[in-house]
C-alpha positions in Angstrom: 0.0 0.0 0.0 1.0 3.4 -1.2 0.3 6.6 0.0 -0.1 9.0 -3.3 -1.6 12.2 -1.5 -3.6 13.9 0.8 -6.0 16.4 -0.6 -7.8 19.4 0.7 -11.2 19.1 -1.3 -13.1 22.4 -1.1 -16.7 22.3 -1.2 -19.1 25.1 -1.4 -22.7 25.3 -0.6 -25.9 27.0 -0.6 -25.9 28.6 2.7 -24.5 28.8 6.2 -26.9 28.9 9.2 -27.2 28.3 13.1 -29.4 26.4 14.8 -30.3 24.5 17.8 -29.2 20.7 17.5 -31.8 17.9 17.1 -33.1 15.6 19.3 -31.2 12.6 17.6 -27.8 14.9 17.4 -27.9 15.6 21.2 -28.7 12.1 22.2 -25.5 11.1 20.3 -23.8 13.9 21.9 -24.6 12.5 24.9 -23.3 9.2 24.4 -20.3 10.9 22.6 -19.3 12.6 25.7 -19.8 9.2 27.7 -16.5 8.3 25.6 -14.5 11.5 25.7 -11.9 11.7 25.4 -11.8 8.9 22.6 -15.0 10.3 21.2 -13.8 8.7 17.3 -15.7 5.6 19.3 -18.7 6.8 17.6 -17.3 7.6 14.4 -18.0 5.0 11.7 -16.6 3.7 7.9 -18.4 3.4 4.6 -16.8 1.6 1.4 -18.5 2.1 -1.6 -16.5 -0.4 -4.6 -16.4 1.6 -8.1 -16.7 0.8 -12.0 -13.1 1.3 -12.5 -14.1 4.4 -14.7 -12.9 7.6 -14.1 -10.4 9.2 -12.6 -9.1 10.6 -8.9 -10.0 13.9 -9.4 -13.4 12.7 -10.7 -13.9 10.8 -7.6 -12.6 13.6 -5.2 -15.5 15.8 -7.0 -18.0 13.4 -6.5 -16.6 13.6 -2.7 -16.9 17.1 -2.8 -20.9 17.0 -4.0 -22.0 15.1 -1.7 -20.4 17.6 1.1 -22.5 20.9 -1.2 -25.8 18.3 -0.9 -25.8 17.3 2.2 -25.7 20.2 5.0 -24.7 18.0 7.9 -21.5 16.8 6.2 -20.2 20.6 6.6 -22.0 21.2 10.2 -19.5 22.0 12.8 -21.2 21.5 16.9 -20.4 23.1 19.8 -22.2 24.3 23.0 -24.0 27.3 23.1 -24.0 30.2 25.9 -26.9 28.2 28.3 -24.8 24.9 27.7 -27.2 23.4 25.2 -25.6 21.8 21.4 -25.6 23.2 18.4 -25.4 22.8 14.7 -23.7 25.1 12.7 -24.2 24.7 8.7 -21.0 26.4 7.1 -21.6 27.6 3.4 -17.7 26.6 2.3 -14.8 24.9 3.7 -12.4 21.9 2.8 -12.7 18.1 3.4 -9.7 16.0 4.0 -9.4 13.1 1.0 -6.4 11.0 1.6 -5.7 8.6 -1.7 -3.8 5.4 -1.5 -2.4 2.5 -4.0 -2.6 -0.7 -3.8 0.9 -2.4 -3.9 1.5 -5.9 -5.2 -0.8 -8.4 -3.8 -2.4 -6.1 -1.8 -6.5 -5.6 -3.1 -8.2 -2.1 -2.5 -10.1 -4.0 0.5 -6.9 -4.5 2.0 -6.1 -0.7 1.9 -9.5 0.0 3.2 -9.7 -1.9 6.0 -6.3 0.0 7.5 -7.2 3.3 6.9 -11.0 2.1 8.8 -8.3 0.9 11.1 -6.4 4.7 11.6 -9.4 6.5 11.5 -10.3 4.9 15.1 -7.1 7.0 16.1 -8.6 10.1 14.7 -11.0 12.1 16.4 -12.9 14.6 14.6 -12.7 18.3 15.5 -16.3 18.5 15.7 -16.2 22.2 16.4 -14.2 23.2 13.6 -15.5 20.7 11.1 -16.2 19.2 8.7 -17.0 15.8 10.2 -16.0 14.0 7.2 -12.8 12.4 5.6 -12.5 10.6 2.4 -10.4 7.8 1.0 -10.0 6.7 -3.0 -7.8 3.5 -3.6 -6.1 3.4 -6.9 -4.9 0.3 -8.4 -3.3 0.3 -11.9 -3.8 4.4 -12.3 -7.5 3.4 -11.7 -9.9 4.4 -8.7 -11.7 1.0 -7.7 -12.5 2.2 -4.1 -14.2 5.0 -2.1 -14.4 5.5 1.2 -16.0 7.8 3.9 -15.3 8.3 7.4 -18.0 10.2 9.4 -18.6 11.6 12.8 -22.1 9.5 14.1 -23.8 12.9 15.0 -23.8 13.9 11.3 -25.0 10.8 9.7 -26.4 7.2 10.6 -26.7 4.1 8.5 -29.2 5.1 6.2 -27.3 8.0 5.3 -24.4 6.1 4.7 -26.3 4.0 2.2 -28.0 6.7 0.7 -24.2 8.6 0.5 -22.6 5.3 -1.7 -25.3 5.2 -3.6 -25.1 8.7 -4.8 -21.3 8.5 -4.8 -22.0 5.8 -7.5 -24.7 7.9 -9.5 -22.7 10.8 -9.6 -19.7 9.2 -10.8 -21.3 7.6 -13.4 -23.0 11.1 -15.2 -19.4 12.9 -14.4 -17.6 9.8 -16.4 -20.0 10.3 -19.1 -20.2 13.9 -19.1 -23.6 14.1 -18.4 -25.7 16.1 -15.8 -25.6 13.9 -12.5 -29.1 13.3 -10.6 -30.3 16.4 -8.8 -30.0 16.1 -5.2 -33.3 14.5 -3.5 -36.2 16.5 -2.0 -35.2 16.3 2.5 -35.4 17.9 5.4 -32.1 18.9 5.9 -31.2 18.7 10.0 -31.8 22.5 10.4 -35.6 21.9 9.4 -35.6 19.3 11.6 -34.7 21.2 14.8 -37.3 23.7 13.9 -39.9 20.5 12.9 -39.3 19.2 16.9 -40.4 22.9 18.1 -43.4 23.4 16.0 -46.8 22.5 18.0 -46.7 19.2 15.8 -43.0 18.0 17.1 -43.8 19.2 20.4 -46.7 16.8 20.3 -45.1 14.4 19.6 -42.4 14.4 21.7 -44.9 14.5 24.9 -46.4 11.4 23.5 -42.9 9.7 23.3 -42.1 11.3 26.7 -45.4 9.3 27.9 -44.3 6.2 26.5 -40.9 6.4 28.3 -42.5 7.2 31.6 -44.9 4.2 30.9 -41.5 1.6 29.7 -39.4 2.4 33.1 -42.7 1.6 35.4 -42.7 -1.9 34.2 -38.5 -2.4 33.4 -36.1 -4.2 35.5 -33.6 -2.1 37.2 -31.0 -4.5 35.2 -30.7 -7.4 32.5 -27.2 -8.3 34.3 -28.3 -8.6 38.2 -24.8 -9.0 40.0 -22.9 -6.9 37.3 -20.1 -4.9 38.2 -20.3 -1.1 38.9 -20.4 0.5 35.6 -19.4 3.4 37.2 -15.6 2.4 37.5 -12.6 4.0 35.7 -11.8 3.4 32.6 -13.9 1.1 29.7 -15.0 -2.3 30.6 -13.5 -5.1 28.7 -15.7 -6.4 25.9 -15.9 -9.4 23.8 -17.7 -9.8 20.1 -18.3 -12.7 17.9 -20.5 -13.1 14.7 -22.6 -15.9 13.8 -23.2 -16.3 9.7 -26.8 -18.9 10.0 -28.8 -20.0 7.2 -31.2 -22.3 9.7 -31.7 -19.0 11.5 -32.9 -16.9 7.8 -35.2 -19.8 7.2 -36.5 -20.0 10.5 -37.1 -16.4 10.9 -39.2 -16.5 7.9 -41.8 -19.3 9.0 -42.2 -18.3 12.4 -43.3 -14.5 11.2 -46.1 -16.3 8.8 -47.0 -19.1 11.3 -47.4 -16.6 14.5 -48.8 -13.5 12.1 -45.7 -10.8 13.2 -42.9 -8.9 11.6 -39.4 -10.8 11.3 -38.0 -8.3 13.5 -40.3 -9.1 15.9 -39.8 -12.3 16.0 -36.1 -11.8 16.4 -36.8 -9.2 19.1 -38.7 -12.0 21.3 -36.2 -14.8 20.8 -33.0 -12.3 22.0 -35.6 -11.3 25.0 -36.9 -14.9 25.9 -32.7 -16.0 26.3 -31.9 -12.6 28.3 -34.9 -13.3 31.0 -33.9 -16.6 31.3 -30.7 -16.2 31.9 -31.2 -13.3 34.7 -34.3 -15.0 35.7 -36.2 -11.3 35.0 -40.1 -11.8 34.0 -39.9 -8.7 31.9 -37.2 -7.4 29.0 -35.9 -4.4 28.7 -34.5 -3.6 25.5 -33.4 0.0 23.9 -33.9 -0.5 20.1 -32.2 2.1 17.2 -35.3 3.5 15.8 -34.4 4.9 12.3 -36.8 8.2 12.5 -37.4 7.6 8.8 -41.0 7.4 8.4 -41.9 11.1 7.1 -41.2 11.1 3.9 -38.8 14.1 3.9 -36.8 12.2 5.9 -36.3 9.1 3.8 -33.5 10.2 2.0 -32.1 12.4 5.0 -28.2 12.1 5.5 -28.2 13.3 8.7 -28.0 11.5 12.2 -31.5 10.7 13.1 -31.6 7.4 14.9 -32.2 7.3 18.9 -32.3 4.4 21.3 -35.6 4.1 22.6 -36.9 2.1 25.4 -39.5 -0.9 25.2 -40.1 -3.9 27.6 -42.4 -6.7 27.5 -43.3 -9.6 29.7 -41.9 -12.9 28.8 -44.8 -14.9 31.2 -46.8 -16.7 28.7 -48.1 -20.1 28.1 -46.3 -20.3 24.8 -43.5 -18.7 22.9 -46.1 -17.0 20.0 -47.9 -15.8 22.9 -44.8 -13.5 24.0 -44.0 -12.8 19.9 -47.6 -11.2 19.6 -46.6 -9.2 23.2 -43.4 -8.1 21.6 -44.7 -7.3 17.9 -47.1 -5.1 19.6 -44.2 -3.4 22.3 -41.9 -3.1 19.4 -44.3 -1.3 16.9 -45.1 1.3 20.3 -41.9 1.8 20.4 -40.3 2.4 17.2 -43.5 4.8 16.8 -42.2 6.5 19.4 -38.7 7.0 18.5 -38.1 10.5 18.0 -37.9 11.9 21.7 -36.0 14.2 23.9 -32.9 12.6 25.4 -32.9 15.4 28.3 -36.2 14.4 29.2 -35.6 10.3 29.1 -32.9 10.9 31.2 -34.5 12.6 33.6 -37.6 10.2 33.5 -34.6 6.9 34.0 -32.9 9.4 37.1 -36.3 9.6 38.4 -37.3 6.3 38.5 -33.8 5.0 39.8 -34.7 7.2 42.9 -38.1 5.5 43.2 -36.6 2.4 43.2 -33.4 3.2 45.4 -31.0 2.3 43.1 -30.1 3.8 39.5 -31.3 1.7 36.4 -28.7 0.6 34.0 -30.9 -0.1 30.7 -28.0 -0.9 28.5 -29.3 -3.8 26.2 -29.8 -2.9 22.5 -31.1 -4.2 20.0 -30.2 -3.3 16.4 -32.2 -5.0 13.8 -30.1 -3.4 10.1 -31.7 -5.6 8.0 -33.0 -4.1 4.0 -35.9 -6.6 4.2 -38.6 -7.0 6.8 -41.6 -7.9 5.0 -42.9 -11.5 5.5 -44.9 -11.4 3.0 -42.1 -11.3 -0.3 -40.5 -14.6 1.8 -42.3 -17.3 -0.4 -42.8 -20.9 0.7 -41.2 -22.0 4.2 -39.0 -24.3 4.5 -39.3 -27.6 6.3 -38.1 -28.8 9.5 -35.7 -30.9 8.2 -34.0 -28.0 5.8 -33.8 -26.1 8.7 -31.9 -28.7 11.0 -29.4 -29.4 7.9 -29.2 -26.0 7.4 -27.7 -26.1 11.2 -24.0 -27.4 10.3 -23.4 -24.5 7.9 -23.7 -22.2 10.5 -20.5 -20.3 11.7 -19.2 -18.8 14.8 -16.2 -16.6 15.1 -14.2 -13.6 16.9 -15.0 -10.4 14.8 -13.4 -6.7 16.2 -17.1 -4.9 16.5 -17.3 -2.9 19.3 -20.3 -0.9 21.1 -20.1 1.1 23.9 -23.3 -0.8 25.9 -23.2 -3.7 28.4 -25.2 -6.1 25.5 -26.0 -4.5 21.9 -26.7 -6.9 19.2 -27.2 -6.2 15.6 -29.3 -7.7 12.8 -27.7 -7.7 9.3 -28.8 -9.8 6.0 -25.8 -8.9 3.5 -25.8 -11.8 1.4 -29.3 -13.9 0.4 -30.4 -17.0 2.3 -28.3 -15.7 5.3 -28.6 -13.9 8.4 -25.6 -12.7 10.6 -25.7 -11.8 14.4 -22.9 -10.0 15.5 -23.0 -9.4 19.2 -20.5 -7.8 21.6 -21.3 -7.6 25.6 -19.0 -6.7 28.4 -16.7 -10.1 29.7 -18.3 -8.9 33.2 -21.2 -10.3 32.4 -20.7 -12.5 29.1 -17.1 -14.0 28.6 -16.1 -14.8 25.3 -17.3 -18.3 24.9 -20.6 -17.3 26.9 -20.8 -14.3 23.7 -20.7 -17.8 21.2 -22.9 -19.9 22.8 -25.5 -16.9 23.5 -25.7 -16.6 19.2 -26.1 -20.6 19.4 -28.7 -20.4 21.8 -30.9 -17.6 19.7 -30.4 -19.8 16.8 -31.9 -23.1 18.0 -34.2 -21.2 19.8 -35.2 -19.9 16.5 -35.6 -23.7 14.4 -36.8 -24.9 17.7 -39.5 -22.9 17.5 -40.4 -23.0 13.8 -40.6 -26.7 13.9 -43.1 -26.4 16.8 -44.4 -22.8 17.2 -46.9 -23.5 20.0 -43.8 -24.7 21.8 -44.0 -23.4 25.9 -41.3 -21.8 27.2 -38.6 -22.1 27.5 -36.5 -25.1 26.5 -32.5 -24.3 26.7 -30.1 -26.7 24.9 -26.9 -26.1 26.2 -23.6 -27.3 25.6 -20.5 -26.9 23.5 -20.0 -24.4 20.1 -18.8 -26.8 17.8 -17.9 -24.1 15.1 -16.9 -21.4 17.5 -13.2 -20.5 16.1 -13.9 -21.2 12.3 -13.3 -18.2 10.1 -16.0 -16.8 8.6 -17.2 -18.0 5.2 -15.9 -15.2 3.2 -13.7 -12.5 3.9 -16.1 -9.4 2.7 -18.5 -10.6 5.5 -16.1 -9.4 8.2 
């Protein structure tokens, strides 16, 4: 790998203007400032593979479009005089592009995944912006590769997505010298302040505030009784491992028709079913990343507008599809009510802690990243006995994802006919080979359950991982 250059990429936009920050951005201020000062923990990579058409400086334009589009790209943050954040929009500045080449038998993933690797080293200067850098791999004279690093209060996952995609569209006009796409109609994040303190966002946010209130009345204080003091210094050591299961897709699928819920859902009440039984709690508490995407201004948004938001559900049932229907129904609540003020849920959890005489730690998640949820495009299920064979496909292994909560486990569906759980918990309270066998767990919990879906609850199989350690099946799924 060979470092070429690193560019200073102006961009230039339609405007510069201040305004308060959004709900989303200060909730991920807040967890930002949990990791200060390593606050590049919340920063996150995005590859986007090219044509092999083109040139640098056409990507490096392309770079520099997206930053004019999209007004949280250029946004610098910083507290205001009473304390509170906020987003300023400049109208011109520079972005930091850094282009590499690949050397011999190196590929541009290679090259990628160290500079994803450096840019945990690199915080952002969030207060002088932008919160943005940009990498091109060349091989052969050729760009094959672009990349974006970006601070998680300017943009979330969708944004990300919507960002390679437009990378991709844009390149594609410049190459051909023909007018690129105009930029999508969206709420930019300034509107969006000013959307949460109109009489409809205020609205809404006292009917989230509601459903938080009403969540923390029926959560346990913990998931993790016995854990250690979170409160300690420095970061708790944490352990992740991602499971690559075909038994679990299939599964998935005919439980959602046979018990008449979403496949999140359905995914939602196995992960809760193994957490109560192994703290021996009646009732989950899960925070799940709502994606604030339903308006349809915001669809194509690139801007940080995901929160956490709280839901919890009672696991006493005389069957498992009893506490799916319980959990479909606590799940939709909540992702309805995922826009909300962080202040104000955090005064609600400090308040409740005091009720109870001792502070809540609510610090499972539950990430479901998946591009399909609809049951209804899944076509026929698949037997019992596909599902069982389907079992000794499944791999285990070590992967380097990292959150900052005690349990947070994500949903992702990158290639078809699969499903991968990555999950990372603290060692406190999940050592490494209890990380494994928890993914083993949810997935025979899963085909358990699809070859009998009136099953009672619950039936545990413990016992060894026999793939734990195996690599994963291909190298881009890492």
């Amino acid at each position: 790998m060979e470092k070429i250059e690193t560019r200073a990429v102006p961009f230039y936009g339609r405007r510069s203007v201040t305004a308060p920050a959004t709900c989303a951005q200060r909730h991920m201020w807040d967890l930002i400032r949990r990791e200060m000062p390593d606050a590049s923990f919340y920063d996150f990579c995005q590859e986007v593979f090219l044509p092999g058409k083109g040139t640098v400086d056409d990507v490096v334009a392309v770079c520099a479009e997206l930053v004019t589009r999209h007004e949280s790209l250029r946004t610098k943050f910083f507290s205001g005089a009473d304390g509170s954040l906020v987003q300023a929009v400049a109208r011109s500045g520079s972005l930091e592009a850094e282009i590499y080449a690949t050397g011999p038998g190196e590929d541009a993933q290679f090259v990628y995944d160290a500079w994803r690797r450096r840019s945990r080293d690199r915080t952002f200067d969030l207060r002088g912006g932008p919160p943005l850098r940009a990498l091109v791999v060349v091989t052969g004279h050729t760009p094959v590769l672009a990349a974006f690093c970006v601070s998680h209060l300017a943009a979330d996952l969708m944004s990300m997505r919507t960002l390679a995609a437009e990378a991709l569209s844009l390149l594609a006009a410049r190459t051909a010298r023909t007018c690129g796409p105009p930029p999508a109609v969206t709420r930019q994040p300034v509107e969006q302040a000013e959307f949460e303190r109109s009489p409809q966002g205020r609205a809404l946010l006292a009917r989230s505030h509601a459903h938080w209130r009403q969540q923390l009345a029926s959560a346990p204080v913990t998931m993790f009784p016995g854990r250690p003091d979170p409160r300690g210094p420095g970061r708790p050591d944490r352990s992740s491992a991602a499971m690559d299961s075909t038994a679990a897709f299939l599964a998935v699928r005919a439980l959602a028709g046979q018990w008449r819920v979403s496949t999140s859902a359905v995914l939602l009440t196995a992960v809760g079913l193994l957490l109560g039984a192994r703290s021996g709690q009646p009732v989950c508490a899960l925070r799940l990343l709502a994606a604030n995407r339903t308006h349809p201004a915001l669809q194509h948004t690139v801007a940080n507008l995901h929160q956490e938001v709280l839901t919890s559900f009672d696991l006493r049932a005389e069957n498992v599809r009893a506490v799916a229907r319980r959990a479909f129904a606590a799940g939709t609540v909540a992702y309805a009510n995922g826009l909300f003020d962080p202040d104000g849920a955090n005064e609600l959890i400090r308040a409740e802690g005091l009720r109870r005489g001792e502070p809540l730690h609510l610090s499972c998640c539950f990430n479901d990243i998946r591009t399909d949820h609809d049951p209804r495009a899944m076509g026929e299920a698949a037997s019992a006995e596909e599902m069982r064979a389907a079992l000794a496909r499944t791999v285990v292994a070590p992967c380097d994802f990292e959150e900052a909560e005690t349990f947070f486990l994500v949903v992702v569906d990158t290639d078809p006919g699969w499903l991968r759980f990555v999950l990372c918990a603290e060692t406190a309270v999940l050592p490494p080979e209890e990380v494994r066998a928890f993914l083993r767990r949810l997935e025979r919990l899963l085909v358990d359950c699809a070859e009998q879906p009136e099953r009672p609850w619950p039936r545990l199989l413990q016992g060894p991982d026999p793939q734990a350690g195996r690599p994963l099946r291909t190298a881009a799924r890492g």
